[in-house]
N, C-alpha and C positions, 0 to 999 in steps of 0.2 A: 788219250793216255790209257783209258780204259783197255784199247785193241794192243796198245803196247805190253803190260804186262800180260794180257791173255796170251802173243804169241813167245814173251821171255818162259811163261811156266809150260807152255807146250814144246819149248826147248830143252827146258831143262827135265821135266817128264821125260825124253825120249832120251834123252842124256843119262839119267837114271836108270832106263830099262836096257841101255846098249852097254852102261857097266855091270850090270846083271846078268846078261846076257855070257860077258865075258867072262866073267867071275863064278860060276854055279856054284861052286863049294861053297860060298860066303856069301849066304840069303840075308837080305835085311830085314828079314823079319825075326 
């Protein structure tokens, strides 16, 4: 279970940085 959610947050990490990516105006920080 444990490899399970290691590869859902490394999906969703890259999901994060590729609407970033898209978006530059609107930094989430």
């Amino acid at each position: 279970m444990l490899r399970e959610q290691f590869t859902f947050w490394i999906l969703f990490f890259n999901l994060s940085l590729v609407l970033v990516c898209l978006s530059p105006a609107d930094p989430p920080v």
